[in-house]
N, C-alpha and C positions, 0 to 999 in steps of 0.2 A: 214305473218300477214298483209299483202301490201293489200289481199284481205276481207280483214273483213270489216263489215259495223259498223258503230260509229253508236250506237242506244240512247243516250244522248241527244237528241232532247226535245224541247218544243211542237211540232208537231209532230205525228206518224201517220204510217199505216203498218201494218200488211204486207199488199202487197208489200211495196216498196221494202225490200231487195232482196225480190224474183224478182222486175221486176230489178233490175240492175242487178240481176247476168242475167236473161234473155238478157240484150239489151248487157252486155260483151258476154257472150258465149251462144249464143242462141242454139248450137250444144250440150250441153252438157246435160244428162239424168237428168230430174229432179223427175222422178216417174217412178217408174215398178209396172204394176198394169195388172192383168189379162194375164201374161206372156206378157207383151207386156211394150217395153222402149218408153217413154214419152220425149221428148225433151224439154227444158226450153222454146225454141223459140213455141213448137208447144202447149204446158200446156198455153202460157201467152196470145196466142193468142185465144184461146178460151175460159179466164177467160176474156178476154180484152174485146171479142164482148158478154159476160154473162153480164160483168160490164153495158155496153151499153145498152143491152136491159131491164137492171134494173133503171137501168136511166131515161129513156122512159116512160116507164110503171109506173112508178111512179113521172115521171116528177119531175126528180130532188132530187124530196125529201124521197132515200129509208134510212130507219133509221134500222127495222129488219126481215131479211130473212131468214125463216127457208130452211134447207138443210134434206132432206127426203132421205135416202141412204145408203148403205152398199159395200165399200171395192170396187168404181166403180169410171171410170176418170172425172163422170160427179159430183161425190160428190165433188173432189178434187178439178177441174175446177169449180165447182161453190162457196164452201169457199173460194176462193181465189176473185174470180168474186165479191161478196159481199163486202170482205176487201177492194177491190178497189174501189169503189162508198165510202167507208167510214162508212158503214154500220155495225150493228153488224150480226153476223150470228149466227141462232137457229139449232144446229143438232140435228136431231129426227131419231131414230132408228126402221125402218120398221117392225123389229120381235117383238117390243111391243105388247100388245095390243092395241087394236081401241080404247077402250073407254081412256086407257091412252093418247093417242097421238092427243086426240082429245080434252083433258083436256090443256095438255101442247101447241097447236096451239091457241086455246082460249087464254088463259091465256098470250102467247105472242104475241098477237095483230099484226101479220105478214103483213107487206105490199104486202111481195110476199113470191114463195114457187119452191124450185130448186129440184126435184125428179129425182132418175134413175129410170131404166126398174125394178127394186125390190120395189121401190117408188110408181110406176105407180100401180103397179098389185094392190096396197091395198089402192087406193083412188076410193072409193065408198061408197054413201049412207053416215050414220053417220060421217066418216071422210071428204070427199066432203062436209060438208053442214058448216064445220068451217072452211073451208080456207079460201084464202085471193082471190079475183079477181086476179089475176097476178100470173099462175104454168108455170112455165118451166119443159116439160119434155121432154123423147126421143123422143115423136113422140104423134099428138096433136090428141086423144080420142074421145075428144068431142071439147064444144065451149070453155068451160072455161082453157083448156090444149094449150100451146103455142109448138110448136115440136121443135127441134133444127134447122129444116130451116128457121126457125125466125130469129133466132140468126144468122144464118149463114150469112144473108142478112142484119146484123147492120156495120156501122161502126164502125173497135175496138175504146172504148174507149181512154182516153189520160191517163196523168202519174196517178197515184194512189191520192184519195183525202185525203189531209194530214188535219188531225183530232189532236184537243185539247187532252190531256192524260186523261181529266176527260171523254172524249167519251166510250160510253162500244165498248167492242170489240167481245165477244159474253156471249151468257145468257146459260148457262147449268142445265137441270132441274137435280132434287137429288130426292131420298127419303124423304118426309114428315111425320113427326111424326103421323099427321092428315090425313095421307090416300092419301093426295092431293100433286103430286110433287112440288118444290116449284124450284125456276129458282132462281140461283147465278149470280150476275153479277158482269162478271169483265171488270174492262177498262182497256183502251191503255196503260195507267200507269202503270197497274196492273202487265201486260203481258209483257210491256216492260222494268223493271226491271228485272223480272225474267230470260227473257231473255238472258241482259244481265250476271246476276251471270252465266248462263249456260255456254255459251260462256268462259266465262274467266275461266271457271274451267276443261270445257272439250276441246277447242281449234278446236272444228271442221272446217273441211277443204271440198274444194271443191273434197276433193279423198274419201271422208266419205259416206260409203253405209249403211243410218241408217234404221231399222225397223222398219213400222207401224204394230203391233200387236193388237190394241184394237180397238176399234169403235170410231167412231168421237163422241158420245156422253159419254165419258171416258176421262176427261181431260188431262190425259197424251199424248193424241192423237193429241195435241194444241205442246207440247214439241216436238213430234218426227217430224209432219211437218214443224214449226215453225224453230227449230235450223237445220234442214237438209237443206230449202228452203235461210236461212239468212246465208248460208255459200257459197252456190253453189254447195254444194252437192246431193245426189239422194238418194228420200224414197222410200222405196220397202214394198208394201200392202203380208205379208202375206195371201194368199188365205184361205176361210173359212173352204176347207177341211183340213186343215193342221194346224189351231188355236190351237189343243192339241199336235200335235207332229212335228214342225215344224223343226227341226235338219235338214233334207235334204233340207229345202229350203235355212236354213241358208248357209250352203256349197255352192248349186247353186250359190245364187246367190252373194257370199264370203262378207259378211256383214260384216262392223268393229265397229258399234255401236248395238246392241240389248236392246229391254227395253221392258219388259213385267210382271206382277204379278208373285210371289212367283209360285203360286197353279201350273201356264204352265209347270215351270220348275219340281217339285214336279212329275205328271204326266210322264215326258220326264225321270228321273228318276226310278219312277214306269219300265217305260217299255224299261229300258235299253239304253238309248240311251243318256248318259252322260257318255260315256269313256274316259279316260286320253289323252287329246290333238284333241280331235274330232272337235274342232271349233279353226283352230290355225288364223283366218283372224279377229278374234275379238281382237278389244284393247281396249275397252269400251263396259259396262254391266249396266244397271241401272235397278234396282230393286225398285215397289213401289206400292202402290195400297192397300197392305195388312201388316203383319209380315211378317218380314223374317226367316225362322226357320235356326239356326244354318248349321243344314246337309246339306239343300240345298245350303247352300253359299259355303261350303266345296266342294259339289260334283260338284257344276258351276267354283269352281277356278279348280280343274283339267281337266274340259273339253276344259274351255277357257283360259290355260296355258297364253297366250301374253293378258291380259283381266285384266283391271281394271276394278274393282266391286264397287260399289255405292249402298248402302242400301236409298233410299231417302223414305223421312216422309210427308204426306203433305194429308193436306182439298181441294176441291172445291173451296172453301169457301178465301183458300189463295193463289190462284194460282197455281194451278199444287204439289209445294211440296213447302216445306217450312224449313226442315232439311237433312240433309244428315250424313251419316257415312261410312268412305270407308273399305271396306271387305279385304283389302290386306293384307295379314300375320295373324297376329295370333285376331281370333273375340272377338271383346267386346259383350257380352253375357250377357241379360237379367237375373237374376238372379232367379230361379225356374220359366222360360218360354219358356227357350231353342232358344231363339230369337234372331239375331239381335239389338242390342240398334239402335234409331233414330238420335244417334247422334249430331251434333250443328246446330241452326239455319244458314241461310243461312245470306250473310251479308248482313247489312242494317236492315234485322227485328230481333226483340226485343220476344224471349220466358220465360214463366213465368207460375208459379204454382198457383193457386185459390183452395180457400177452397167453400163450398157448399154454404158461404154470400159474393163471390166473393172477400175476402180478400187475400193479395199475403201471402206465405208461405216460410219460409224458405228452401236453400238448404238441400234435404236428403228429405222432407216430400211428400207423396203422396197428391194427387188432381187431380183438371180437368187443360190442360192444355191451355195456353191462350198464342195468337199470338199477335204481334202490330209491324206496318212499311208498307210500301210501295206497298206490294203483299196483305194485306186485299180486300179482296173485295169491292163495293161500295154496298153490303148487298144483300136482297131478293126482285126480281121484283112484284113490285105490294103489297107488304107484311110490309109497317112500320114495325109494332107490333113487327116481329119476328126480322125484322134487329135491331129494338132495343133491342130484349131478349138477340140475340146471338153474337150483335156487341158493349157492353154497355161502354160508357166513362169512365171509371177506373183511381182512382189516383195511380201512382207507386212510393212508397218513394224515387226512384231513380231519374225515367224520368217521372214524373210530370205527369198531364194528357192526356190520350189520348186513343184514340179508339182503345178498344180487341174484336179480335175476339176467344170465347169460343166453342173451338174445342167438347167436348163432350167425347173428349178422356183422361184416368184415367193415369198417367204420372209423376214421378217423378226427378229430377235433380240430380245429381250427385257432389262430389265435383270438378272434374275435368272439369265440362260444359258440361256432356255430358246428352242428355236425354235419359230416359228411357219409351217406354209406357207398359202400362200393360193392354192394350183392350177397347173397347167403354166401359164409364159408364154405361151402359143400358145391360151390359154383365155380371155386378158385380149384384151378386143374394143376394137374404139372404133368408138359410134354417134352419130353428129350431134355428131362431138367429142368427147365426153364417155367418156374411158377408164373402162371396164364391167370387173368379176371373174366370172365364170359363177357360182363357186364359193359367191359372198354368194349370189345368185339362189335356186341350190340350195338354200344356208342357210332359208332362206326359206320355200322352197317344203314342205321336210321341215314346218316349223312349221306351216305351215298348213292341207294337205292328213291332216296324220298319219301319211305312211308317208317311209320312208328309200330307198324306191326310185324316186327322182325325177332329172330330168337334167335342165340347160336348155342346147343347143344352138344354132350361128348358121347359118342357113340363108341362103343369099347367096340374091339376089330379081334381078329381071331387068336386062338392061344399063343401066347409069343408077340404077337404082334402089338404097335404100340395105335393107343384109344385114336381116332378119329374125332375133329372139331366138324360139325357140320350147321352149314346156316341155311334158315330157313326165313322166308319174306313172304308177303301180302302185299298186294296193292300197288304192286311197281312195274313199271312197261321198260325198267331197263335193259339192257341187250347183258346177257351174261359176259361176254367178255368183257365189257366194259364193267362187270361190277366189280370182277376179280383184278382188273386192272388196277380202280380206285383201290380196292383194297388193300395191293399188292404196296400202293403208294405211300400206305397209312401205316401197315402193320408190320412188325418184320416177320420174315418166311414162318416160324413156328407157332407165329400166333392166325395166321390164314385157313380160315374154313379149308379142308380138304374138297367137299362140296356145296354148293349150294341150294336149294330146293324152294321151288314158286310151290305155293300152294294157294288152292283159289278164294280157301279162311283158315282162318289162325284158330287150330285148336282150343278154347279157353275151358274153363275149369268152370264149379255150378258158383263162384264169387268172381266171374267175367275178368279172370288174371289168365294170362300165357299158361296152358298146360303142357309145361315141359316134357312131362313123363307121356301124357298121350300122342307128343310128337317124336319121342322114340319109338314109343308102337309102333308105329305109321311108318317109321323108318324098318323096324324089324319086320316089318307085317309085307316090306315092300309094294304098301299102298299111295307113298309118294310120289309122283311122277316130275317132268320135266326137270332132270336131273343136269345141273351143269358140273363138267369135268374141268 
């Protein structure tokens, strides 16, 4: 423990633990990224002359940077590069769309902009004409493009600039109700508490080989950098061709921390590649992003026999996660959802159930569930209105007033403190009256079919007409009558998929979750087949 960094400060940066384990052991791996090991001394050095030339170029005053990039040393080296000017950094995910990315550059008023060679290829025309004076890429295109020989010709930087805890530390855009993505901001504070509970629960070490699985603009991706870099341990970038079935890299390159959505492992399952004792170099597993279905925690604790499992809960909104429930031994189980429970708040914040006039609830009663402490967010950039709809000052008969943030998720408490969710709000349907959970459906469907990669969807039906429930599976050779059968067994008549649809992959989203909305497409597009009636 001689090597841990005290993050308990009145001042933070992001960067500093990563540059101490640098200036102790600048020999030691701090990234494996594109088969190729990254040294602490030789990562800090090219975050140090990125910091510099962000310095310059904005003369001092750079506040936020977006990071244009995918799974590459120059996205890694430049996060790092920006937390050290004291900046916050915007990561933006090149396989967007244009006009996406070009909405979310807007909107974050970027002083400057750090692109790899995946960056580079798609700044043209429409996205070119909203960026910021000041690109760092591989290699300078035109006038407004600076190349790495820039940088290469700065003086590194000095020690990391230590920043107020109310400073943001980066902005990550979400999903808006309104079409329009909307950017969460969290601070130093925000980030550095969390941190800290990480730390003191998982005890990483500089021998800790953790996994980056998601994309930088997936805020778990903040976690796996973050506690791998503030230990002196080494993150290993998953390659994009192996995002679905990544088992052999794991072995490669003998990982002891893993952390990636449900759906990856589900998958890895599907296609055999979770046999008893397959991953014995894992002693820590975090799970988060989605549900955790039951099977899948069962079929991950026999792969990664030496493996502590962590089901973790959590918003954008509250910093990476905000609950946890650990999987070891026998599962606390959602009851008719076949799930994972989320388990207890993490310490320091405060969880609580709201009714639909933001009243708290008692233990045992269903609601939306509502966060308050330290890991809230400082709300929505550029957005009062919404930071006040979704972050409102609430009085609690207990702890008095103070600022919730209303997750959106349907959630109930337990007598033992333990939570339970039961699916986004916006998932809970009502047909023929009768308020419907997607989430039981699901429950369901996993049971009966046999695979975890199932969705059931509400397909609105024509003017007048009332919406349609439709399900959709992966990975199952069951006979359709017989699914609608089981079904018919479990559910009553209103809550029964109208349809249900094999597909030969499960749509996922660029943070490897069910994309619900692309599998409406698919249904509107009538690119679906094997339809059961």
């Amino acid at each position: 423990m001689s090597d841990q960094l005290d993050l308990s400060h009145t001042l933070f940066n992001l960067a500093q633990p990563f540059s101490q384990h640098a200036e102790k052991h600048p020999e030691r791996t701090a990234l494996n990224v594109d088969d190729r090991d990254i040294s602490y001394g030789e990562l800090s050095s090219f975050a140090k002359r990125i910091a510099a030339w962000l310095q310059h170029e904005t003369e001092g005053n750079t506040r936020r940077v977006g990071v244009l990039g995918s799974r590459s040393l120059e996205v890694y080296a430049g996060i790092i590069g920006t937390c050290w000017t004291g900046a916050a950094y915007v990561p933006l995910n090149p396989a967007h769309p244009t006009s996406r990315l070009a909405n979310m550059i807007s909107q974050a008023r970027l002083d400057a902009l750090i692109v790899d060679a995946t960056g580079q290829q798609i700044l043209t025309g429409e996205l070119l004409d909203v960026c910021p004076d000041s690109i760092l890429a591989p290699e300078s295109g035109n006038d407004r493009l600076h190349g790495h020989d820039v940088v290469d010709k700065c003086t590194p930087a000095g020690p990391p600039v230590m920043m107020p805890l109310d400073k943001l530390a980066y902005i990550i855009f979400t999903s808006g109700t309104t079409g329009q993505p909307k950017g969460v901001m969290v601070t130093l504070g925000n980030i550095q508490h969390f941190l800290q509970v990480i730390q003191e629960r998982y005890q990483i070490s500089a021998n800790d080989r953790l996994s980056q699985h998601v994309e930088i603009t997936f805020d778990p991706s903040v976690m796996c950098m973050f506690m791998a870099w503030g230990a002196g341990a080494s993150l290993h970038v998953v390659p994009q061709h192996q995002l679905m079935a990544p088992a052999s890299f794991i072995r490669k390159q003998q990982l002891t921390v893993w952390c990636s959505v449900p759906s990856t492992v589900a998958f890895m399952d599907r296609m055999k590649m979770l046999k008893p004792g397959v991953f014995p170099s894992l002693r820590l597993t975090i799970f988060g992003g989605e549900m955790l279905p039951a099977a899948i925690a069962q079929a991950w604790q026999k792969a990664a026999v030496n493996s502590q499992v962590d089901n973790q809960y959590g918003a954008t909104e509250t910093t990476i996660a905000s609950h946890v429930e650990p999987c070891s031994g026998e599962l606390n189980i959602t009851p008719n959802h076949g799930a994972v429970a989320i388990g207890r708040p993490f310490p320091g914040l405060l969880a609580a159930i709201v009714d639909g006039d933001r009243n708290f609830l008692p233990t045992g009663e269903t609601g939306e569930l509502a966060i308050c402490g330290p890991q809230v967010s400082a709300g929505y950039w550029q957005n009062e209105a919404l930071t006040r709809e979704r972050f409102p000052l609430l009085d609690h008969p207990q702890y008095g007033l103070q600022n919730w943030y209303l997750t959106g998720d349907l959630a109930y408490q337990e007598e033992s403190g333990i939570f339970h969710c039961l699916g986004r709000i916006d998932h809970q349907v009502k047909i023929l009256g009768n308020r419907i959970e997607l989430g039981e459906i699901e429950a369901h469907m996993r049971d009966v079919c046999g695979s975890d990669l199932v969705a059931a969807v509400v397909r609105a039906g024509e003017p007048g007409a009332m919406s349609d429930i439709i399900g959709v599976i992966t990975g199952s050779d069951i006979e359709e009558d017989a699914m609608r059968e089981a079904l018919r067994s479990r559910l009553p008549s209103y809550m029964l998929p109208r349809r249900i649809i094999k597909l030969d992959s499960m749509p996922l989203n660029s943070s490897g979750k069910i994309d619900r909305n692309a599998i409406v497409a698919l249904l509107d597009q009538g690119v679906a087949q094997n339809v059961c009636k």
